[in-house]
C-alpha positions in Angstrom: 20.1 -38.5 -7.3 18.5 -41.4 -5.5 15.3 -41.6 -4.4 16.1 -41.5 -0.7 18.1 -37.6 -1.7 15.3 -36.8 -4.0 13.0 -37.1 -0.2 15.6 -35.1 1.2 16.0 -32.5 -0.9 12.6 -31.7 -1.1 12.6 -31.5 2.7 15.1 -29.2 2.7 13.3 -26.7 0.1 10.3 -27.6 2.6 12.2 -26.2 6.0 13.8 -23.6 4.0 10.6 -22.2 2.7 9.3 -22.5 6.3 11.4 -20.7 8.0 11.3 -18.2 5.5 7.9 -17.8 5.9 8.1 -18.1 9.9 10.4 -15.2 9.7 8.5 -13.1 7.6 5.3 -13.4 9.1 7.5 -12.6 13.0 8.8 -9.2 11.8 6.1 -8.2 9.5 3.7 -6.8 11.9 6.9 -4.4 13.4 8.2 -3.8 9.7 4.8 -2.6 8.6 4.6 -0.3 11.2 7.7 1.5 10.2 6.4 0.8 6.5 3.3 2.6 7.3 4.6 5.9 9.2 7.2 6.4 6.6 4.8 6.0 3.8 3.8 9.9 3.3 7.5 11.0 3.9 8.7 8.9 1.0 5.5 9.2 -1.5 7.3 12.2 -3.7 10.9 10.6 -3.7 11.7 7.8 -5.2 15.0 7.4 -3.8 13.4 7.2 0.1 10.7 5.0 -1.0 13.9 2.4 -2.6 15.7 2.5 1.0 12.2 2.2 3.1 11.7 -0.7 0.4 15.0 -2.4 0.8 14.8 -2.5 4.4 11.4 -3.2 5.1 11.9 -6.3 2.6 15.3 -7.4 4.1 13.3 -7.7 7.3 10.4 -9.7 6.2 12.6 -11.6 3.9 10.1 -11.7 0.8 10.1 -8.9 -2.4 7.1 -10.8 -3.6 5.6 -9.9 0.0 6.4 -6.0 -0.4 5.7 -6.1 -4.0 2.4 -7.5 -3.6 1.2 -5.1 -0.9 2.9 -2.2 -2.7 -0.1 -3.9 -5.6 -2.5 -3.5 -2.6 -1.4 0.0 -1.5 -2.1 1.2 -5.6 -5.3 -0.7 -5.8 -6.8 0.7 -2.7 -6.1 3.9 -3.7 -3.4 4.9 -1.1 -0.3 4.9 -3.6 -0.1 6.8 -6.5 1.4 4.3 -9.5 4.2 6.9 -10.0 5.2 6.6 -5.7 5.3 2.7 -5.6 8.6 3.1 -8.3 10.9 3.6 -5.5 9.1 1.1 -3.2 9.8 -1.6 -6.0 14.1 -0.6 -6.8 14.3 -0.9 -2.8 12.3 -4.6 -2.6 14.9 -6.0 -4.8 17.3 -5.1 -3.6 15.9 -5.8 0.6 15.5 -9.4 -1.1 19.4 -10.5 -1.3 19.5 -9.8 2.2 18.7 -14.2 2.4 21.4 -15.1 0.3 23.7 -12.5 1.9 23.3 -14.0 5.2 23.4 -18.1 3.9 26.9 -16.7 2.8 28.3 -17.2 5.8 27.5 -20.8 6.2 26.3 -20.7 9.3 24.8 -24.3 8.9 26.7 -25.8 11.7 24.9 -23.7 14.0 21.7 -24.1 12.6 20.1 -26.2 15.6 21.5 -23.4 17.9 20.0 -20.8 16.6 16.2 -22.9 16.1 17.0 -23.8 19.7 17.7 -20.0 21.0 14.6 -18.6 19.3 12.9 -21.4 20.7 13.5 -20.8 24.0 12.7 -16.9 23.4 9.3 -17.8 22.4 8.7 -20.3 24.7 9.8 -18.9 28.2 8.9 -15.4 27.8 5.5 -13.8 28.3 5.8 -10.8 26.2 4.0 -10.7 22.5 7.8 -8.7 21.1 10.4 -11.1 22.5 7.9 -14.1 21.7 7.7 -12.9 18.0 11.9 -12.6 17.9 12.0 -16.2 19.3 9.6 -17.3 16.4 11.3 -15.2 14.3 15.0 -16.6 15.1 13.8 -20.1 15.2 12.6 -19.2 11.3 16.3 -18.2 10.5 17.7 -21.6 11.7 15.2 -23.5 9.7 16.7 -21.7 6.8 20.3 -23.0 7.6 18.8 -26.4 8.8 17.0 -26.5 5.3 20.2 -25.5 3.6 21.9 -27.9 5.1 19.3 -30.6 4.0 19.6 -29.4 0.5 23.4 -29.2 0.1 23.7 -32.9 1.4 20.9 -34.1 -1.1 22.5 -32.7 -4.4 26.1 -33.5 -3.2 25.8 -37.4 -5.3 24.5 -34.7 -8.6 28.6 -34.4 -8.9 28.5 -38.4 -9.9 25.6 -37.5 -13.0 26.9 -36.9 -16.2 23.3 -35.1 -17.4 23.4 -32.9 -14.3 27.0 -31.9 -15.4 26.6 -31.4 -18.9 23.5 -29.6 -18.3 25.7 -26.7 -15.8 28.1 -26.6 -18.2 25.5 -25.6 -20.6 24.0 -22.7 -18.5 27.5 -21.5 -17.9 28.1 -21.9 -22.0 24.6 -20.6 -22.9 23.5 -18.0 -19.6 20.0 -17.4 -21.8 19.5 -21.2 -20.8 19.8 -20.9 -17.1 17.9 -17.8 -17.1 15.0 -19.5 -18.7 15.2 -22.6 -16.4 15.2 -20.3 -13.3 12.3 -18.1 -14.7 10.2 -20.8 -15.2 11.1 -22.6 -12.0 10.7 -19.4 -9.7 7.6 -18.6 -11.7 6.3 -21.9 -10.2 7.3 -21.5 -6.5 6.7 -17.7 -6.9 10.0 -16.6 -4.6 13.6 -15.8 -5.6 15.0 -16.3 -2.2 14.2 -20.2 -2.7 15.5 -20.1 -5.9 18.9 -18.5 -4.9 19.7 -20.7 -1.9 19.1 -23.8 -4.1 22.0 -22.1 -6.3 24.1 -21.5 -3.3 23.4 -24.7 -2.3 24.6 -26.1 -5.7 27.5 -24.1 -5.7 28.3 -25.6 -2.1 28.9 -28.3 -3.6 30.9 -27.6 -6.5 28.1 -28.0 -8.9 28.0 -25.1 -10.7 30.7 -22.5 -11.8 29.5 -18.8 -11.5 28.7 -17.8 -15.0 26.1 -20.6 -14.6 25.1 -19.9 -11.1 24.8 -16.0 -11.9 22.5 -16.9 -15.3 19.9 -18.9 -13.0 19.6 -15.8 -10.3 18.8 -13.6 -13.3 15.9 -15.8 -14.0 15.0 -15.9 -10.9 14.7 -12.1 -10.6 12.0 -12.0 -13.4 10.4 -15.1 -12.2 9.3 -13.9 -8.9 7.8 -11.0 -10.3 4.9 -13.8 -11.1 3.4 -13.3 -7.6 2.9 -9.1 -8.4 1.1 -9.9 -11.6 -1.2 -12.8 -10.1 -2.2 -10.4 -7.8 -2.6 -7.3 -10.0 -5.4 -9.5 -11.6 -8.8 -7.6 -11.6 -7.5 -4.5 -9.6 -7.6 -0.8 -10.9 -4.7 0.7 -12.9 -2.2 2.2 -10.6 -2.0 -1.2 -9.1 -1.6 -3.3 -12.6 1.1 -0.4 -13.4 2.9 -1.9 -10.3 2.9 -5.5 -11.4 3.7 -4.6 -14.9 6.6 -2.2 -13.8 7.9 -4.7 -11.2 8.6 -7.3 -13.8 9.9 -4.3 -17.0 12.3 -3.4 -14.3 13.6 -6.8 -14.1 13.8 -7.6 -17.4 15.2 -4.6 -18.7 18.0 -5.2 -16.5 18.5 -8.9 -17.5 19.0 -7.8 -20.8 21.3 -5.3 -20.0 23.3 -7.3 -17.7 23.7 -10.1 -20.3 25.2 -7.7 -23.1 28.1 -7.7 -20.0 27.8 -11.2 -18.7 31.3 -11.7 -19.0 32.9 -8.5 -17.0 30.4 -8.6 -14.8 31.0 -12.0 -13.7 34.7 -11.4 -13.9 34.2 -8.3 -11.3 31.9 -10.6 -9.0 34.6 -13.2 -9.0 36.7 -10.9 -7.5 34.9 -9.8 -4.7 35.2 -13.2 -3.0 37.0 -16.3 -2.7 34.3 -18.3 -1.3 31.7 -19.2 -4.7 28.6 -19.1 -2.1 29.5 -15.5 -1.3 30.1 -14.7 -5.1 26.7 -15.8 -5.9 25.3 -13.3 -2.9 27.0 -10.7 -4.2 26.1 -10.9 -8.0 22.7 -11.3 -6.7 23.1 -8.0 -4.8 25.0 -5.7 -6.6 23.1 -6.8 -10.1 20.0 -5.4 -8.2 22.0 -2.5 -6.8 23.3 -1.3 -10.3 19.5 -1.7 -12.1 18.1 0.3 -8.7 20.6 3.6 -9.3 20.6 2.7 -13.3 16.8 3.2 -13.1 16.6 6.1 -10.5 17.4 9.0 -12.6 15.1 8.4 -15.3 12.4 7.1 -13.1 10.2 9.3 -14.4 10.8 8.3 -18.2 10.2 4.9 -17.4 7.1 5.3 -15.3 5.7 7.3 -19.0 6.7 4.1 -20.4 4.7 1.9 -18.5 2.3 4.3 -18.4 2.2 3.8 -22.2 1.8 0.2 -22.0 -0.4 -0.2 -19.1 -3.5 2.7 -20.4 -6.4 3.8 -18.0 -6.8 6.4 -14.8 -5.5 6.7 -11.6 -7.3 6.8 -8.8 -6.0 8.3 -5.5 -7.5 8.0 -2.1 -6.1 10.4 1.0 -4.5 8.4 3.4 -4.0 10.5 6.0 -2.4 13.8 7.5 -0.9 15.8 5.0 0.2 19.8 6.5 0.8 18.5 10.7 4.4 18.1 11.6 5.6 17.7 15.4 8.4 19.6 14.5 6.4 22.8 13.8 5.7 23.3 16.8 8.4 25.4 17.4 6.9 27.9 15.3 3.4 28.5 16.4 2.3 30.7 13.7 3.2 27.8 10.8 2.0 25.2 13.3 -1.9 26.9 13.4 -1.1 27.2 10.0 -0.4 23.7 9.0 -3.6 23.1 11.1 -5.7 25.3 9.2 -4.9 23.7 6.0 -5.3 20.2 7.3 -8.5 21.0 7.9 -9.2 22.7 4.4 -7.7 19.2 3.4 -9.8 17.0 5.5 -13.4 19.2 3.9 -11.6 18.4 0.4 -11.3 14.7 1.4 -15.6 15.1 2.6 -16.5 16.6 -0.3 -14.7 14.1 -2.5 -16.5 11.6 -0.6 -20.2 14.0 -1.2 -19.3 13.6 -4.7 -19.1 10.2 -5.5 -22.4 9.7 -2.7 -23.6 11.8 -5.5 -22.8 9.7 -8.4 -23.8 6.5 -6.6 -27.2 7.8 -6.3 -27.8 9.4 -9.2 -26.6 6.3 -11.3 -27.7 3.6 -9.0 -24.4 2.1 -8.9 -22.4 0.5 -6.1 -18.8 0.9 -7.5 -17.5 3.5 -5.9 -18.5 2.5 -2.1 -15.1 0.9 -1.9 -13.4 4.4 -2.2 -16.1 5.9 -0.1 -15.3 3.8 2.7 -11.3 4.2 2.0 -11.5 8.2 2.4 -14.2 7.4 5.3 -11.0 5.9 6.8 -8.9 9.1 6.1 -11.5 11.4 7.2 -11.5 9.4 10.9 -7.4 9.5 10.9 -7.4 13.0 10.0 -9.7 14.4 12.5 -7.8 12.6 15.1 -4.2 13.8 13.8 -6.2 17.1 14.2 -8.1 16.6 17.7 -4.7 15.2 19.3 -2.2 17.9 17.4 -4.6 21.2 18.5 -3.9 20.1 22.3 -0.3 20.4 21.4 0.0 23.9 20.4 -2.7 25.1 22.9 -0.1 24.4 25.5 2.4 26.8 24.0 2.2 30.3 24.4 -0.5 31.8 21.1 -2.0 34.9 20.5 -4.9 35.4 21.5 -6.2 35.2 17.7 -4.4 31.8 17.1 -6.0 30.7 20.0 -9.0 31.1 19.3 -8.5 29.8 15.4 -6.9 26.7 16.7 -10.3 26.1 18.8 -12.5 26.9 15.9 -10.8 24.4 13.3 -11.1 22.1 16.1 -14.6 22.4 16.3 -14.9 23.1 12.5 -13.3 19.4 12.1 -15.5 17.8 14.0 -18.4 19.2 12.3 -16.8 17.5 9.1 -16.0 14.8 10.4 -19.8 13.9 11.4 -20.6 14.7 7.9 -18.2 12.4 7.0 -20.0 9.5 8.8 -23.8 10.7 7.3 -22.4 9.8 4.0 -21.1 6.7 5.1 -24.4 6.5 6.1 -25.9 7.2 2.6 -24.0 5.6 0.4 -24.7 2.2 3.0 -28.2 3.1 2.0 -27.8 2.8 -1.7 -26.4 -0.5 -1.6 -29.1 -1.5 0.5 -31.5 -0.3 -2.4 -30.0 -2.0 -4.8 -29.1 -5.3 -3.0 -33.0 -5.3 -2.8 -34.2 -4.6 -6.0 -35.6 -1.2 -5.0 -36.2 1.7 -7.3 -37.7 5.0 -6.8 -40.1 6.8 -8.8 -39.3 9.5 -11.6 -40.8 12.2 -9.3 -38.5 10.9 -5.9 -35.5 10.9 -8.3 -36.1 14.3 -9.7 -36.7 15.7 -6.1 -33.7 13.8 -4.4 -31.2 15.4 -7.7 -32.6 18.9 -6.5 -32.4 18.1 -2.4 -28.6 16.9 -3.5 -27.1 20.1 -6.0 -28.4 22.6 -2.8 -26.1 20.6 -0.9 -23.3 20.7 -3.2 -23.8 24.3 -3.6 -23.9 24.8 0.3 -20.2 22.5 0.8 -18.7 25.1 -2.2 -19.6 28.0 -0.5 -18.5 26.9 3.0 -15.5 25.8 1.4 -14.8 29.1 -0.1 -15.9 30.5 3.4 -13.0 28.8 5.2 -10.4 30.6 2.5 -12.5 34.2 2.7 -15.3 35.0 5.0 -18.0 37.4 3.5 -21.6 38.3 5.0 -22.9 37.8 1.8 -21.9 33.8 1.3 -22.9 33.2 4.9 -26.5 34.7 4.2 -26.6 32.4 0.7 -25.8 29.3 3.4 -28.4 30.3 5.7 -30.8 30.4 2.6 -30.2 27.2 1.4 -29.8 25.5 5.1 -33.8 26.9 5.5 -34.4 25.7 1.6 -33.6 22.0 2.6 -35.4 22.3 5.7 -38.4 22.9 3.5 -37.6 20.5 1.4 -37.3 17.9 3.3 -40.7 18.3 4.7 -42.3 19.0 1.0 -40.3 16.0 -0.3 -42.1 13.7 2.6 -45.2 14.8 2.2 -45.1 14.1 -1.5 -43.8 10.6 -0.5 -46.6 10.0 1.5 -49.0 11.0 -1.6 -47.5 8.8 -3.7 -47.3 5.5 -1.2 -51.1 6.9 -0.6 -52.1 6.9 -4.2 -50.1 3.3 -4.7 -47.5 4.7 -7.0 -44.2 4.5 -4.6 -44.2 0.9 -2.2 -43.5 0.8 1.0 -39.7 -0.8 1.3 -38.3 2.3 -1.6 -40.1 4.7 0.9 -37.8 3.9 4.3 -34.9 4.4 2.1 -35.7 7.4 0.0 -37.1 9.2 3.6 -34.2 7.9 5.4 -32.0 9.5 2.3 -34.1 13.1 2.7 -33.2 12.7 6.3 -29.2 12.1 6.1 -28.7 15.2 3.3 -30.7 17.4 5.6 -28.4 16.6 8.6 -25.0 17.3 6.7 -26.7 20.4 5.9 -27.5 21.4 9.4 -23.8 20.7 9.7 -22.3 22.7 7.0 -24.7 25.4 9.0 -23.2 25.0 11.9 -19.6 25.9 10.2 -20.7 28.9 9.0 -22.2 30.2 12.2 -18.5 29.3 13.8 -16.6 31.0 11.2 -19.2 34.3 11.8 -18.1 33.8 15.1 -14.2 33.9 14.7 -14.1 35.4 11.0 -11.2 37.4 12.1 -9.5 34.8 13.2 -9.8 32.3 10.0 -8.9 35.3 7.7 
């Protein structure tokens, strides 16, 4: 390969990769939509969460995209390791969807197509048929690119090394799979690595034993990008990565104890070698997918096994309200009543690790805080907009008048759910400047917070079973922190008086006395609705 084809061929890799990446980045935004809203439907089976995965990555063209923000989804808390299984089967297989459609050597229209989805994006006004333009002008790139490529390695049929060296892969496939490993290891995507195969086969440069070897090591090489990006996160999402790349070299493995048949069945399936090497890239991740999904839960003990630590799970969102419930108004209020039991879980997790934060002086967990923040906002809303929905069918009057108290019961949690925003804000803002509090204000502020805790328990177990008794404990406590927090201030005074506390750990620590006194006046505030309706929630 001259020097000149050497120029070219790295141009073609250069527009291929381009339009890849212009496609991707065009129907990623409507992929992740879908991604997102079928994300809770698919969390418990792994077999939905492998077709959501296959077609969200066949649209945005990338496993190494999917797989990476399935690494996301597990760090942050919103996937469980176990529920990103299925996610990862379905992304390789989504990512043969690239070499599938260079199998139909649709090079010769390659300007036609850059040219359509260039006029799309320039001519039209709105963002959706803009983004298909861009995102059509991306698929032409990748035909342009192949076409680039397939011309620049068409003089490799003159070198005897380049010959030899094929010959070797298809001889030795343990060879070609290491070369591709490394090589997609490098550029980090197996969709590259596969149309330079196709693009070699084009030509007649490869046979398919050797062709099929090199997209095996392609499949473990991409799962580079998973890994890189499981570095430093928590252990769901390092589960992911590690999972991502077991699953593909398990089934390398297995595949070459029947290189042979395999590549005997593949050659059947197709005249055309381009189309072969599609297809053995395709079905090879079909077979592993279904091979894997019946013992998915064997292998995810096994990575479990190799990959130690705990899980950590944040809500995401709605978990009990379904449109289609609706039709039955007495499961619809209630689904509604145990969404709302589900967003005061979600509060009190958050309470919780408030809790810790202060009582450790620690800033680690404000990442999750803010995370279920998030799912305490979307759950409110799911709740606010779905309680307008049943209202307008026809309700008893006692589901009536419980869908209007877990309305109002919700929003009372959800302003609770801000105060601790609030508070745990406030920590980090003590420790980001070097402020500590005295023995006495962290004694007082460890009693001013288990009354608290007590008072969110009993609530809770006042949503399940209303009793005169609990509510009168509630009212006690809601007067006790009232107290308190004028007995706590005073003392802070004293001490800033006699010199002992200074001035910038007092703003805080009154500011702290101020926010736990306010969720209790909220928590009070549910219990004086639920005296209200008590028929109605029991």
């Amino acid at each position: 390969m001259g020097i000149q084809n050497l120029f070219i061929f790295i141009g073609g890799i250069a527009l291929f990769i381009y339009g890849i990446t212009i496609t991707s980045q065009s129907f990623e935004t409507f992929a992740f939509g879908g991604f997102r809203k079928f994300l809770d439907k698919v969390t418990s089976k792994p077999l939905y969460g492998l077709i959501l995965g296959a077609v969200f990555t066949s649209i945005i063209q990338s496993s190494s995209a999917t797989t990476v923000m399935v690494v996301s989804l597990a760090n942050s808390g919103v996937l469980s390791f176990y529920n990103t299984l299925g996610i990862i089967f379905g992304a390789n297989i989504g990512t043969t969807m690239t070499a599938q459609i260079i199998a139909f050597n649709l090079t010769r229209y390659a300007l036609i197509i850059f040219a359509i989805g260039f006029l799309l994006s320039m001519l039209f006004r709105k963002e959706t048929l803009r983004e298909l333009g861009r995102g059509i002008m991306g698929f032409g790139l990748i035909f342009i690119g192949m076409q680039f490529m397939e011309q620049a390695v068409a003089p490799l049929r003159q070198s005897q090394f380049f010959m030899d060296l094929f010959v070797k892969m298809s001889k030795k496939p343990l060879l070609g799979v290491l070369v591709s490993l490394i090589f997609t290891g490098i550029e980090q995507s197996s969709s590259v690595t596969v149309g330079i195969i196709q693009a070699l086969g084009a030509q007649g440069l490869l046979d398919l034993r050797a062709a099929f070897a090199l997209v095996l090591g392609a499949n473990i090489g991409t799962t580079v990008t998973a890994l890189l990006a499981s570095i430093g996160t928590n252990t769901q999402a390092r589960r992911a990565a590690v999972s991502h790349l077991l699953f593909n070299v398990i089934g390398t493995v297995i595949f070459l104890f029947i290189f042979t048949p395999y590549v005997n069945f593949i050659s059947r399936t197709s005249k055309d070698l381009v189309r072969q090497i599609a297809n053995a890239h395709t079905l090879f991740n079909v077979f592993c997918a279904f091979l894997f999904l019946p013992f998915v839960k064997q292998y995810a003990c096994l990575v479990e096994k190799l990959v130690k630590g705990e899980e950590m799970v944040i809500e995401s969102g709605p978990k009990y309200l379904d449109e289609r419930v609706l039709k039955m108004p007495s499961f619809a209020v209630d689904a509604l009543y145990k969404e709302t039991l589900h967003l005061f879980e979600v509060a009190k997790k958050n309470f919780d690790s408030v809790s810790l934060m202060m009582r450790e002086d620690n800033t680690k967990l404000g990442k999750n805080i803010n995370l279920r923040e998030t799912a305490i906002n979307e759950i409110n809303k799911a709740i606010q907009t779905y309680a307008p929905k049943l209202t307008s069918i026809e309700l008893t009057e006692a589901d009536s008048k419980k869908v209007n108290l877990l309305v109002n019961v919700s929003s009372q949690i959800e302003r609770i759910g801000d105060i601790l925003k609030g508070l745990s804000e406030l920590q980090v803002e003590k420790l980001s400047a070097g402020v500590k509090f005295t023995n006495f204000a962290t004694s007082d502020l460890g009693k001013m917070l288990d009354l608290v805790r007590e008072e969110i328990e009993i609530v809770m177990e006042l949503m399940k079973d209303f009793s005169i008794e609990k509510f009168n404990r509630v009212e006690e406590i809601e007067k006790r922190i009232d107290e308190m927090e004028i007995e706590l201030r005073d003392a802070h005074v004293q001490r800033l008086v006699s010199g002992v506390c200074l001035p910038e750990a007092g703003i805080i620590y009154v500011d702290m006395l101020s926010d736990l006194e306010r969720i209790s006046d909220h928590l009070y505030k549910i219990v004086r609705l639920l005296r209200e309706h008590a028929p109605a929630i029991t």
